[in-house]
N, CA, C and O atoms as a MOPAC input file, in Angstrom:
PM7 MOZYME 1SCF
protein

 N    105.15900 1   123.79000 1   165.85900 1
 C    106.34800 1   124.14600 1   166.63900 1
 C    106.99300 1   125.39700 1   166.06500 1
 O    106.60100 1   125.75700 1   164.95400 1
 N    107.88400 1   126.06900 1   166.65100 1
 C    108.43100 1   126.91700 1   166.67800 1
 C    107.91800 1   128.20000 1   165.77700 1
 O    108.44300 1   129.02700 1   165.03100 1
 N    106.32300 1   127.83700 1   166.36900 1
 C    105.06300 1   129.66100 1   165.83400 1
 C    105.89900 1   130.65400 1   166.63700 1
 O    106.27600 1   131.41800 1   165.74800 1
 N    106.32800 1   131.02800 1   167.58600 1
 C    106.73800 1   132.16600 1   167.93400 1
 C    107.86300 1   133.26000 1   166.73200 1
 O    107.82100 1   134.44900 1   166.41900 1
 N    108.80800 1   132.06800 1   166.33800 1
 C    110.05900 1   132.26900 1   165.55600 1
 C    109.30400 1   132.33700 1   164.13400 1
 O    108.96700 1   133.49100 1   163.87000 1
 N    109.06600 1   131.68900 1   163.46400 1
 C    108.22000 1   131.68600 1   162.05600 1
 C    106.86600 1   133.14000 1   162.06600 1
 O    106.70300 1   133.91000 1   161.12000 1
 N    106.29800 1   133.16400 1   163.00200 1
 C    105.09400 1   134.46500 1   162.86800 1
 C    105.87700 1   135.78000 1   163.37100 1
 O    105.45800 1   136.83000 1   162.88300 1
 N    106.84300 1   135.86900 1   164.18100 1
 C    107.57400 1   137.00500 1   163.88500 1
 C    108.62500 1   137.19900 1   163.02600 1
 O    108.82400 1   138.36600 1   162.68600 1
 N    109.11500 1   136.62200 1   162.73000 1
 C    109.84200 1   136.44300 1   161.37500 1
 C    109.17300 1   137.03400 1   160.34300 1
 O    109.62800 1   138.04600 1   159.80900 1
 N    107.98300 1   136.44900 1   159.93900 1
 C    107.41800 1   136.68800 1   159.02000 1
 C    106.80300 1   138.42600 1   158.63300 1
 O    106.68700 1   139.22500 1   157.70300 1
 N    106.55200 1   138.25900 1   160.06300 1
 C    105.96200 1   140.10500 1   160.42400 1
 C    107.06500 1   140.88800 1   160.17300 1
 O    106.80300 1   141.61000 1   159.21100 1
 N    108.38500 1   141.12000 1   160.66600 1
 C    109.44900 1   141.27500 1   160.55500 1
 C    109.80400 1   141.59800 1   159.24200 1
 O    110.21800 1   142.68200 1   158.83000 1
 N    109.56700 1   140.35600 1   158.49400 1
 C    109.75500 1   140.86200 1   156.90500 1
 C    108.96700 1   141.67900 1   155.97700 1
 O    109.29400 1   142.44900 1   155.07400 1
 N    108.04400 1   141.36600 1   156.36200 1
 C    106.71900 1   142.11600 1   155.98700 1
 C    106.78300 1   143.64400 1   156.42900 1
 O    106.44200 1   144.49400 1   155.60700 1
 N    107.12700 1   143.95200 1   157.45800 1
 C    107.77600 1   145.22500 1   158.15400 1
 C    109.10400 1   145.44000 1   156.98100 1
 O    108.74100 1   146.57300 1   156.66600 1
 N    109.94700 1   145.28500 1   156.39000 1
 C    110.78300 1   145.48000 1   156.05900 1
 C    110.69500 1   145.46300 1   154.56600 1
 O    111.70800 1   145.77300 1   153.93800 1
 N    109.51200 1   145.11100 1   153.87100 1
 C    109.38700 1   144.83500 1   152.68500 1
 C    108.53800 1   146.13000 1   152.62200 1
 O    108.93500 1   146.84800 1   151.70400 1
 N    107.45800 1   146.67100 1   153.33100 1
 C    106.98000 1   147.76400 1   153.76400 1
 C    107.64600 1   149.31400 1   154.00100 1
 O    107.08700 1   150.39400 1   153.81000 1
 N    109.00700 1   149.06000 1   154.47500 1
 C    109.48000 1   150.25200 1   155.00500 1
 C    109.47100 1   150.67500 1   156.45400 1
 O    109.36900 1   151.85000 1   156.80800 1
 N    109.56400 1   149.83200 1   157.12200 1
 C    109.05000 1   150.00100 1   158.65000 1
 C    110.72200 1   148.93100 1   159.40300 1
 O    111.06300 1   147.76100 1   159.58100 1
 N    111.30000 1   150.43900 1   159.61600 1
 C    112.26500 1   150.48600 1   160.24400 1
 C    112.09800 1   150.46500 1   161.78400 1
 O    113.04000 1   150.08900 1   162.48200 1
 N    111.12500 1   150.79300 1   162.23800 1
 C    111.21700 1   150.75200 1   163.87100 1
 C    111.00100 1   149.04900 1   164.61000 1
 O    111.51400 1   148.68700 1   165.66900 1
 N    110.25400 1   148.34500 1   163.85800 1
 C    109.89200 1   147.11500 1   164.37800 1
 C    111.11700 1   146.06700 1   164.06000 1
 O    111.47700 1   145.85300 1   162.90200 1
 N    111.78900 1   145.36600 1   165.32200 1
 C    112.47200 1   144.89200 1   165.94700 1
 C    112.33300 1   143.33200 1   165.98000 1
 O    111.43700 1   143.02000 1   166.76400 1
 N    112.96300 1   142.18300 1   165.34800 1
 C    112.80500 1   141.29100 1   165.72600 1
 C    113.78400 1   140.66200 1   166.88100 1
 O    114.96500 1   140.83800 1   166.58200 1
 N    113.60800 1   140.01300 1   168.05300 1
 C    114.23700 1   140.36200 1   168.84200 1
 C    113.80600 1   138.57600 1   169.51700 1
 O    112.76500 1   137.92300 1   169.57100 1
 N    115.61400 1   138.27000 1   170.04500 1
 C    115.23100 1   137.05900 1   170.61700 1
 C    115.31300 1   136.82100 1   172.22300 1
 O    116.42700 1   136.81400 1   172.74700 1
 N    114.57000 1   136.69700 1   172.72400 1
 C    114.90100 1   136.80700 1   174.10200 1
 C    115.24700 1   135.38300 1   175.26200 1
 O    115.04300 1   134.24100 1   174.85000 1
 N    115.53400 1   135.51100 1   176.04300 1
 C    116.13500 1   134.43700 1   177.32500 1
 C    115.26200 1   134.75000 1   178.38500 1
 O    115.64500 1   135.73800 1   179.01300 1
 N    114.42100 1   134.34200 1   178.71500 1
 C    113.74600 1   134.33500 1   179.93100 1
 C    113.30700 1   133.26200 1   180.68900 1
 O    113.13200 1   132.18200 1   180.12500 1
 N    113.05900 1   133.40800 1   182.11400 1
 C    112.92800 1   132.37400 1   183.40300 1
 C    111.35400 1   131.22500 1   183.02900 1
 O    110.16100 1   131.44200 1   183.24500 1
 N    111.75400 1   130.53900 1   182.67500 1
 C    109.96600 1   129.50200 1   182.77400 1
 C    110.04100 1   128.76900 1   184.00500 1
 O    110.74500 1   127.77700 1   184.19500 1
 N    109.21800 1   129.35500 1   184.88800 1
 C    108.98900 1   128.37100 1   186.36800 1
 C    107.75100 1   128.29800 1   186.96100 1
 O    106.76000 1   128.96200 1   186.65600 1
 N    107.83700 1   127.55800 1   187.72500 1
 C    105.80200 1   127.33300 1   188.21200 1
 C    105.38800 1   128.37900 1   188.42200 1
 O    104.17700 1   128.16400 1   188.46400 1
 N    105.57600 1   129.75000 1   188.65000 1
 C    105.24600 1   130.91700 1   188.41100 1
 C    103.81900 1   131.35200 1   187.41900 1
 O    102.60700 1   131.42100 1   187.62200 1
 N    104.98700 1   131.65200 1   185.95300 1
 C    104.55100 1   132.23500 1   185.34900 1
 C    104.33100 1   130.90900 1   184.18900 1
 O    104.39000 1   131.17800 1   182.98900 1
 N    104.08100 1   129.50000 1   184.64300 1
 C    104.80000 1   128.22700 1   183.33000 1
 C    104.13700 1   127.64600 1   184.81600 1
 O    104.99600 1   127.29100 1   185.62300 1
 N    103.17800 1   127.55600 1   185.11500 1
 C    102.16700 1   126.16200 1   186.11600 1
 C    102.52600 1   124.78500 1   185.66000 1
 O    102.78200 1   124.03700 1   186.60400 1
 N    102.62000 1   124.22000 1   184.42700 1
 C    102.49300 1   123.16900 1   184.17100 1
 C    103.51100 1   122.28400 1   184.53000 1
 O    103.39400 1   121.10100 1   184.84800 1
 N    104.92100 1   123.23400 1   184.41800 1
 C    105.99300 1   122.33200 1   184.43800 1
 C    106.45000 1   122.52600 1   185.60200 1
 O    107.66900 1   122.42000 1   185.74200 1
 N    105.66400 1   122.84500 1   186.69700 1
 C    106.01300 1   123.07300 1   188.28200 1
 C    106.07100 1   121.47600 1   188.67700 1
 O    106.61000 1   121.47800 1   189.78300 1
 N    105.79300 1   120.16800 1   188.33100 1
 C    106.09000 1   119.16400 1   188.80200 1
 C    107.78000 1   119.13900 1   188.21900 1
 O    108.81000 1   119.30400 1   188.87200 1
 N    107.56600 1   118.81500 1   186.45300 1
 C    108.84400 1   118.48000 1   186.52500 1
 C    110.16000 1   119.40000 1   186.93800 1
 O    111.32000 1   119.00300 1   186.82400 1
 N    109.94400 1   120.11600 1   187.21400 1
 C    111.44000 1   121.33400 1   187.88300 1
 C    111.55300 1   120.88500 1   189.03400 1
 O    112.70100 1   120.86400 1   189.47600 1
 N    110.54000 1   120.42200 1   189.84200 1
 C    110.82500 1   119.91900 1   191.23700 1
 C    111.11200 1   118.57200 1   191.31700 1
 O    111.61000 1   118.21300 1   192.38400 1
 N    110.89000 1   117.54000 1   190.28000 1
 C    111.38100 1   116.17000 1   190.16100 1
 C    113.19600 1   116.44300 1   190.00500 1
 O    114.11900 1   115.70000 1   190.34000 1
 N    113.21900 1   117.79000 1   189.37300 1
 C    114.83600 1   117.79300 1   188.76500 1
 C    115.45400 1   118.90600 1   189.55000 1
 O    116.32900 1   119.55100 1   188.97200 1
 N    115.04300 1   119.33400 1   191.14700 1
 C    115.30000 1   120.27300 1   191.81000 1
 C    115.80400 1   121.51200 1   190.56100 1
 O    116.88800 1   121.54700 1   189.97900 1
 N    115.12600 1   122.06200 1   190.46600 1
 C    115.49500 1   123.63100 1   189.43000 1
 C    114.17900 1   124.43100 1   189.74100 1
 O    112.98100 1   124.15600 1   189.67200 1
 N    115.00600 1   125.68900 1   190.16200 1
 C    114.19000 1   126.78500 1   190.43900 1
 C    113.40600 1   127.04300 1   188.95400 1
 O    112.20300 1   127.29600 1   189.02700 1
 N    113.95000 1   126.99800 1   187.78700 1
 C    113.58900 1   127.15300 1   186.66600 1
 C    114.55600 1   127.30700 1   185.60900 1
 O    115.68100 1   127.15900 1   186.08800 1
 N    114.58800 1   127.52900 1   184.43700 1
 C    114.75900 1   127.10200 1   183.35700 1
 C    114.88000 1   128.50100 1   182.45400 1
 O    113.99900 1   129.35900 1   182.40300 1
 N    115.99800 1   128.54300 1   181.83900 1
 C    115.79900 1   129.58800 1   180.86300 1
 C    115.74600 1   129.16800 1   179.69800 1
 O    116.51400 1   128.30000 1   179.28400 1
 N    114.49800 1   129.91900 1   178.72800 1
 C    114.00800 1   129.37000 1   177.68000 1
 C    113.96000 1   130.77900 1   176.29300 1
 O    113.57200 1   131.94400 1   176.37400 1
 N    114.33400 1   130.27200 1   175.53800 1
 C    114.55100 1   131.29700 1   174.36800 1
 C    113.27600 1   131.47100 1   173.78300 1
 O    112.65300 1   130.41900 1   173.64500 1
 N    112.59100 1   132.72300 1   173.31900 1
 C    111.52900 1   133.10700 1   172.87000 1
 C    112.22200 1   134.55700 1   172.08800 1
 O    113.06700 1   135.41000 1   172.36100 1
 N    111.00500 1   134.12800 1   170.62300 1
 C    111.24800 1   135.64500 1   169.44300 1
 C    110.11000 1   135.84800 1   169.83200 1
 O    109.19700 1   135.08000 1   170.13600 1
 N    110.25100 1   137.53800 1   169.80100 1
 C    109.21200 1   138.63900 1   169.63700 1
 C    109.43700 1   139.57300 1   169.07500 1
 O    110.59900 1   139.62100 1   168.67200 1
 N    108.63900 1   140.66100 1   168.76400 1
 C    108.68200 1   141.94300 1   168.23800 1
 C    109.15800 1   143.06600 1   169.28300 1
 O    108.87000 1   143.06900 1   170.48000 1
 N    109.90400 1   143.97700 1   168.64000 1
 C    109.37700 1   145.39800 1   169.35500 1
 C    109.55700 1   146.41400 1   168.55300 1
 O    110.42800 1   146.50000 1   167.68700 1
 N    108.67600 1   147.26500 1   168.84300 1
 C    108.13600 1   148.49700 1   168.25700 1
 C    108.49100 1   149.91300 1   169.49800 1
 O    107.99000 1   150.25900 1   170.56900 1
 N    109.82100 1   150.50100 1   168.46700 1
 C    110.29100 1   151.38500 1   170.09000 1
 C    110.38000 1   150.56100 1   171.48200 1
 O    111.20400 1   149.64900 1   171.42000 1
 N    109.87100 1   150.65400 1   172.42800 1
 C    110.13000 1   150.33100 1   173.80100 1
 C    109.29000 1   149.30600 1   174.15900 1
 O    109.51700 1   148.52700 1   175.08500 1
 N    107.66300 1   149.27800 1   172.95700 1
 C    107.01600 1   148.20000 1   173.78000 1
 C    106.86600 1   146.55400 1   172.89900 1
 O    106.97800 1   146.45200 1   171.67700 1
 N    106.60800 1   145.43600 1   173.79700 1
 C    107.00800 1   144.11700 1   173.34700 1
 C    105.47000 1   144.00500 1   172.57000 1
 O    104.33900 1   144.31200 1   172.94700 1
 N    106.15000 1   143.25200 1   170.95800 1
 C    104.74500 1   143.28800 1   170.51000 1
 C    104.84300 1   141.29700 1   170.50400 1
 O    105.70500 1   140.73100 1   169.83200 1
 N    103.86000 1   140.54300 1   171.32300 1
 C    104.15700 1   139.00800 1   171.00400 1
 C    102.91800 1   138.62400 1   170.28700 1
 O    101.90300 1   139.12100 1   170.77600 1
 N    102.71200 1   137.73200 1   169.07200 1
 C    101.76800 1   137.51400 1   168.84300 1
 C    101.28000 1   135.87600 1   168.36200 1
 O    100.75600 1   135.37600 1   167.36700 1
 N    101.87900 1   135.30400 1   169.93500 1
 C    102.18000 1   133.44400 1   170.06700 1
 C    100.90600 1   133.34300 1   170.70200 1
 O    100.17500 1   132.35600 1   170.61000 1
 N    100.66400 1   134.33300 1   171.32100 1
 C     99.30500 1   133.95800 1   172.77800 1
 C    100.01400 1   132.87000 1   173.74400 1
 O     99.37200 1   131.90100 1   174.15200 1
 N    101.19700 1   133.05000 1   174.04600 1
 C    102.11200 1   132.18200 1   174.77600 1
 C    101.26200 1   132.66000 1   176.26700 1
 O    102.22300 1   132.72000 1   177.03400 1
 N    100.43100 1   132.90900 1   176.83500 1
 C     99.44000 1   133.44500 1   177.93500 1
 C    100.46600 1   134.31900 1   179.31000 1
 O    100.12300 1   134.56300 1   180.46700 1
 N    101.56800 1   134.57200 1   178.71600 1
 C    102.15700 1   135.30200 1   179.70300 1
 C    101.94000 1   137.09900 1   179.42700 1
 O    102.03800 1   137.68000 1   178.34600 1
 N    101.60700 1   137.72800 1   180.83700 1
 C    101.55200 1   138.83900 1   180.65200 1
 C    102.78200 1   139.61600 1   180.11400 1
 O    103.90300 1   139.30200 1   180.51600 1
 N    102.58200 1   140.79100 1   179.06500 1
 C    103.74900 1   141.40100 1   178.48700 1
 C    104.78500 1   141.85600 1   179.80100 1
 O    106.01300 1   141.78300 1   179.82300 1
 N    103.75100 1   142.40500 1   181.00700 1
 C    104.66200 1   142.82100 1   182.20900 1
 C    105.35700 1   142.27200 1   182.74900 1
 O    106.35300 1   142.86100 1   183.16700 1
 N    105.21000 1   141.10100 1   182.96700 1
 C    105.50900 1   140.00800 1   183.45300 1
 C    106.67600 1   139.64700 1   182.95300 1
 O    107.68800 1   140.02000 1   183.54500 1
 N    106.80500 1   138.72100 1   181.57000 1
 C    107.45100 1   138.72400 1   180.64900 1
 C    108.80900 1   139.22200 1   180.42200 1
 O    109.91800 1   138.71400 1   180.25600 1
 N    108.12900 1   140.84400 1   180.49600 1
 C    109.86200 1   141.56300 1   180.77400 1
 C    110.32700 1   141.27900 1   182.43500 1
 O    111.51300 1   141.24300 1   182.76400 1
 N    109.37200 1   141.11600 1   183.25300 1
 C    110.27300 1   140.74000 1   184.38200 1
 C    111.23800 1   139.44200 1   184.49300 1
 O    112.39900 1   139.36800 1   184.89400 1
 N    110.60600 1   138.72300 1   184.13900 1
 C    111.74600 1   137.87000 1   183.42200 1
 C    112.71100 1   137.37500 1   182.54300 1
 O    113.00100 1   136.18700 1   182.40800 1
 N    113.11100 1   138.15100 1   182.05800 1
 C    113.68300 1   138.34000 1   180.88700 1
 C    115.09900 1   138.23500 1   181.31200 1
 O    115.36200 1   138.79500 1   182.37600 1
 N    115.81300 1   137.78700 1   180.85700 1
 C    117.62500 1   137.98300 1   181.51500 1
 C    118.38800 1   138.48400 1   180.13400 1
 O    119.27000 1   139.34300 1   180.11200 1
 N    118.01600 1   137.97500 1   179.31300 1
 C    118.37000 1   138.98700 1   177.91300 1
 C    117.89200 1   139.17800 1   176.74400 1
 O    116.97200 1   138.41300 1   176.45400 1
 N    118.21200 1   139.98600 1   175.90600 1
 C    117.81300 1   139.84000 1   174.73900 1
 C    118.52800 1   140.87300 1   173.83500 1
 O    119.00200 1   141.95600 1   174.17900 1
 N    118.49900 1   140.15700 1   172.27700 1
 C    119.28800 1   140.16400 1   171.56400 1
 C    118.41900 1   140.51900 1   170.50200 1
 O    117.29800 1   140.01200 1   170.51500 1
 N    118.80100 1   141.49100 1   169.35000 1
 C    118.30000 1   141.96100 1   167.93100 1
 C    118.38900 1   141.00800 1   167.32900 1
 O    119.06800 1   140.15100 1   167.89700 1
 N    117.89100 1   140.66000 1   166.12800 1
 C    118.27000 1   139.08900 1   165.26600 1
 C    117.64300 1   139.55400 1   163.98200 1
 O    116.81000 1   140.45900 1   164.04300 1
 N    117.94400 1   139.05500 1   162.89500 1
 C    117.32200 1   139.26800 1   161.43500 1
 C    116.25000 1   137.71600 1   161.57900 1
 O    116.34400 1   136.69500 1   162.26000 1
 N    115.07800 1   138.30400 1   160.36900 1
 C    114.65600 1   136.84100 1   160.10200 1
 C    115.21800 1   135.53300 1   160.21200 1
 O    114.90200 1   134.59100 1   160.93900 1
 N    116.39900 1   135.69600 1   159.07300 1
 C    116.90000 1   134.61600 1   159.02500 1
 C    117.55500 1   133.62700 1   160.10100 1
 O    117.83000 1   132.49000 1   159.71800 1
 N    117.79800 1   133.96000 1   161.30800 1
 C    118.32700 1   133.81300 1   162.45100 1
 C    118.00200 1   132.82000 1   163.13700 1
 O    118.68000 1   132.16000 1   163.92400 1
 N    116.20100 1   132.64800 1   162.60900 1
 C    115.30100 1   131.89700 1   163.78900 1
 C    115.56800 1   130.55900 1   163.98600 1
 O    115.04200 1   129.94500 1   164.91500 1
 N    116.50500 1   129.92600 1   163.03300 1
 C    116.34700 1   128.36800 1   163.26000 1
 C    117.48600 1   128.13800 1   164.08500 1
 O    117.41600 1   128.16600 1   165.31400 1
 N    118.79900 1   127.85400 1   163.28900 1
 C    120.30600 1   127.32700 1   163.67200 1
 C    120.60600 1   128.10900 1   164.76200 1
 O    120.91100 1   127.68300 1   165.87600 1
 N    120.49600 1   129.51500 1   164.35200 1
 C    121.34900 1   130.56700 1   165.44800 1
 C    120.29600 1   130.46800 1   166.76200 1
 O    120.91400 1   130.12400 1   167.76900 1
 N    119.20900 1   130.63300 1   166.94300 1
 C    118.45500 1   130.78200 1   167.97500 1
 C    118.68600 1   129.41200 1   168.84800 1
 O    118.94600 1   129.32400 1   170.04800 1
 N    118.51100 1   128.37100 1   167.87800 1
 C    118.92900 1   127.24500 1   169.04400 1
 C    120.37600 1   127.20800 1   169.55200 1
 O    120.59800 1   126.78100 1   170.68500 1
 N    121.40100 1   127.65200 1   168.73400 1
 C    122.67200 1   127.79700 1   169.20200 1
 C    122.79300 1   128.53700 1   169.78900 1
 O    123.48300 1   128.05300 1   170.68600 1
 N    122.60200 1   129.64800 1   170.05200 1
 C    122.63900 1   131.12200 1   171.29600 1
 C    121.81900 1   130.08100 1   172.34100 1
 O    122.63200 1   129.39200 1   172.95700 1
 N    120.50100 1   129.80500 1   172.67700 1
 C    119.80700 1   129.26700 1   173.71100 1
 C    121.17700 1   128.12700 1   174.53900 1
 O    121.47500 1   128.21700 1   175.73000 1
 N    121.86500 1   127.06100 1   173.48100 1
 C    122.26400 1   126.13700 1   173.79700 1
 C    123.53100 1   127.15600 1   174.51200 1
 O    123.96200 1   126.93000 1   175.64300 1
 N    123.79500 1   127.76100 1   174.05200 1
 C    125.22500 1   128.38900 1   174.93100 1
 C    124.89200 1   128.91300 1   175.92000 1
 O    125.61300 1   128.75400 1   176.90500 1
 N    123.52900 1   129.83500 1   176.04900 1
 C    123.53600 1   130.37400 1   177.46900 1
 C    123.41500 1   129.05700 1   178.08700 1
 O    124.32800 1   128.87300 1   178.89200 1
 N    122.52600 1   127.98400 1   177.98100 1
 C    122.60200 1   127.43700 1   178.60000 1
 C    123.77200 1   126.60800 1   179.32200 1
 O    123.76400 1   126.17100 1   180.47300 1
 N    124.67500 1   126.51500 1   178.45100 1
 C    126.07000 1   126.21700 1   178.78900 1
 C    126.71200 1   126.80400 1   179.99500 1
 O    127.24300 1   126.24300 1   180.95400 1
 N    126.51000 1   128.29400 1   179.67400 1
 C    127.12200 1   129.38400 1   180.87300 1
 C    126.14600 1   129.66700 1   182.05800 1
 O    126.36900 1   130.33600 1   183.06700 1
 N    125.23100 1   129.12700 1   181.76700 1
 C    123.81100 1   128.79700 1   182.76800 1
 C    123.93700 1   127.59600 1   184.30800 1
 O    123.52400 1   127.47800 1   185.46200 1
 N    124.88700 1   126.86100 1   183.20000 1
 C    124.79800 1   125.42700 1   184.20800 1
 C    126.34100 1   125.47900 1   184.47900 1
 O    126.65600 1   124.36200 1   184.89000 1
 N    127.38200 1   126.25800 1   184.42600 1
 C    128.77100 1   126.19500 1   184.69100 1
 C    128.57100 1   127.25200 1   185.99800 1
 O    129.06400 1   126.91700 1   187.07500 1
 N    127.66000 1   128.85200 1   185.85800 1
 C    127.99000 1   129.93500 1   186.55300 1
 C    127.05900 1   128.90700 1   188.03400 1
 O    127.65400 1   128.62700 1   189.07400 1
 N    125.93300 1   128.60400 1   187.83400 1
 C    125.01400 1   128.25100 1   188.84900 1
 C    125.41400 1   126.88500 1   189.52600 1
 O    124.95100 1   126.51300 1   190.60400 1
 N    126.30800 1   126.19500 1   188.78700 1
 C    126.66300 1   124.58800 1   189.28600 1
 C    125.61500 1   123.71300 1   189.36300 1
 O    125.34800 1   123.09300 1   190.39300 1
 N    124.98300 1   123.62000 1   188.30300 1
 C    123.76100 1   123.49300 1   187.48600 1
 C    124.50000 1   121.37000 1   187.39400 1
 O    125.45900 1   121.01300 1   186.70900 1
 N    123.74500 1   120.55600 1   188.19000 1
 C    123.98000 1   119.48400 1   188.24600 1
 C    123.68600 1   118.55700 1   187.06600 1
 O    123.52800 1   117.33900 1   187.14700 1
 N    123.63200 1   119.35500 1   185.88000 1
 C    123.58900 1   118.80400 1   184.53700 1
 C    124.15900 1   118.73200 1   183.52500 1
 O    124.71600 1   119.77200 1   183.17300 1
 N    124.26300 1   117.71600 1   182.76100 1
 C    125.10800 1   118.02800 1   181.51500 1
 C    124.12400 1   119.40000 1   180.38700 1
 O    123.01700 1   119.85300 1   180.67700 1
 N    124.88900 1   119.74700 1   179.24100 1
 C    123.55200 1   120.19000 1   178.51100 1
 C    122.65300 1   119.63100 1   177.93400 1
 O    121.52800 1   120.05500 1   177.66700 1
 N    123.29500 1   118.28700 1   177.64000 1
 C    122.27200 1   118.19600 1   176.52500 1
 C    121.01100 1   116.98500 1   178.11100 1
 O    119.84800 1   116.76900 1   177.77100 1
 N    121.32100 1   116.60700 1   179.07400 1
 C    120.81600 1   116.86100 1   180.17300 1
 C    119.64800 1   117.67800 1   180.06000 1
 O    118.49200 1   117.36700 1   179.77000 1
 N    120.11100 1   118.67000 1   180.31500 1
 C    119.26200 1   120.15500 1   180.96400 1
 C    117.93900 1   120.30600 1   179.64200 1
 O    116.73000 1   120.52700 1   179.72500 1
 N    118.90500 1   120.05400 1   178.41500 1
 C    117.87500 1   120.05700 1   176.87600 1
 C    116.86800 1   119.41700 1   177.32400 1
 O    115.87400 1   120.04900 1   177.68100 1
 N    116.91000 1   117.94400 1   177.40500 1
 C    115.83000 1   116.70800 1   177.84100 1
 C    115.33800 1   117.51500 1   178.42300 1
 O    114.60900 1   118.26800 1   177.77600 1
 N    115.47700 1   117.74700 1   179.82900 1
 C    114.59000 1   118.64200 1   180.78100 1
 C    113.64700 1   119.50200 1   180.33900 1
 O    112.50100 1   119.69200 1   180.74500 1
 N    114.32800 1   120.05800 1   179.36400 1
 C    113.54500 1   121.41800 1   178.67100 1
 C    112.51200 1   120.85100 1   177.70700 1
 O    111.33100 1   121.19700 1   177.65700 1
 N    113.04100 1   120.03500 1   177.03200 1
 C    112.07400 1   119.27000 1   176.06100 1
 C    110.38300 1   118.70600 1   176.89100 1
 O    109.22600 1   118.70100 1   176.47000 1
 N    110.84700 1   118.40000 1   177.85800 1
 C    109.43600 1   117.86600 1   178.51800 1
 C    109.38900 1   118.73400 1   179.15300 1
 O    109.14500 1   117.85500 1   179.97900 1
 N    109.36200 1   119.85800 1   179.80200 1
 C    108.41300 1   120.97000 1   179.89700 1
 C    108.08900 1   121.72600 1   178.69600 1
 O    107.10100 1   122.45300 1   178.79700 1
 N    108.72900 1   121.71500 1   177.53500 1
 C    108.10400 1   122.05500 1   176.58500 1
 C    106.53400 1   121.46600 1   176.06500 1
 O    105.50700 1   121.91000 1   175.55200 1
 N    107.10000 1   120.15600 1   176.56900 1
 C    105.94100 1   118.72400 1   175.72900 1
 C    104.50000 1   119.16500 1   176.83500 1
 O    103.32300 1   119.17000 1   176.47300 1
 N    105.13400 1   119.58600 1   178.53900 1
 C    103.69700 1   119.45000 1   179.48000 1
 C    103.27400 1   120.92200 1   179.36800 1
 O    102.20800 1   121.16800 1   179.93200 1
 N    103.91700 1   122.01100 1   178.72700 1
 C    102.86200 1   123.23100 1   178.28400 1
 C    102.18300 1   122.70400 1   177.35300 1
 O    100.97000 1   122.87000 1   177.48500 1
 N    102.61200 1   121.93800 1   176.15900 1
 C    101.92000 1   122.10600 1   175.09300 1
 C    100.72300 1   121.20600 1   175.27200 1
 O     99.76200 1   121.39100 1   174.52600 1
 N    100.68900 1   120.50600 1   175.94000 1
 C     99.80200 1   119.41100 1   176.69000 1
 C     98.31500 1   120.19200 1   177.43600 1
 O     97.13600 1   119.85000 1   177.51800 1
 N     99.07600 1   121.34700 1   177.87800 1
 C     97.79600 1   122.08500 1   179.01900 1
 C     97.48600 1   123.13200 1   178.28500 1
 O     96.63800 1   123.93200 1   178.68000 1

């Protein structure tokens, strides 16, 4: 669990223990829906939701996204879904990343009238987490 956050992290530091100021650890908010995330196209429709915003660390180097999860989404793609993202130090990846995720999600389900509580919407997220990791 949480290879995305730990292998860029790690690169990150390694970049920085190096001298390599341009590479970016960077946390992002983006859309997971039967789209670009097949698996969890049942449960979003058991829980009527267009989809789900889900927090993911990556790299960047200048302008382009470096990911190295093999999370199977295209980099193009990827940024098309993206709704934000945020600079972060190593240290960031555990407490703060789930706490930023948990707040957008907060302002996620207040702006949209999002028929869930959060920690609701969490569960939700948790088992589409569980039916990617499954496929």
């Amino acid at each position: 669990c949480e290879t995305c956050s730990t292998k860029h992290a790690l690169l990150k530091r390694l970049a920085i223990e190096n001298g390599e100021s341009s590479l970016r650890l960077l946390l992002g908010i983006f859309t997971i829906y039967s789209k670009n995330t097949p698996a969890i196209k049942g449960l979003l429709s058991n829980y009527d939701l267009k989809y789900i915003p889900e927090a993911h660390n990556y790299l960047r180097n200048h302008n382009h996204i470096l990911d190295f999860t093999g999370i199977g989404v295209n980099v193009h793609e990827f940024e098309l879904d993206l709704l934000e993202e945020i600079e972060i130090t190593p240290d960031q990846i555990n407490e703060f990343k789930v706490q930023y995720h948990r707040n957008y999600l907060l302002r996620w389900i207040e702006i949209n009238k999002i028929p869930y509580t959060l920690d609701e919407l969490w569960e939700i997220r948790e088992q589409c987490i569980e039916a990617i990791a499954q496929k």
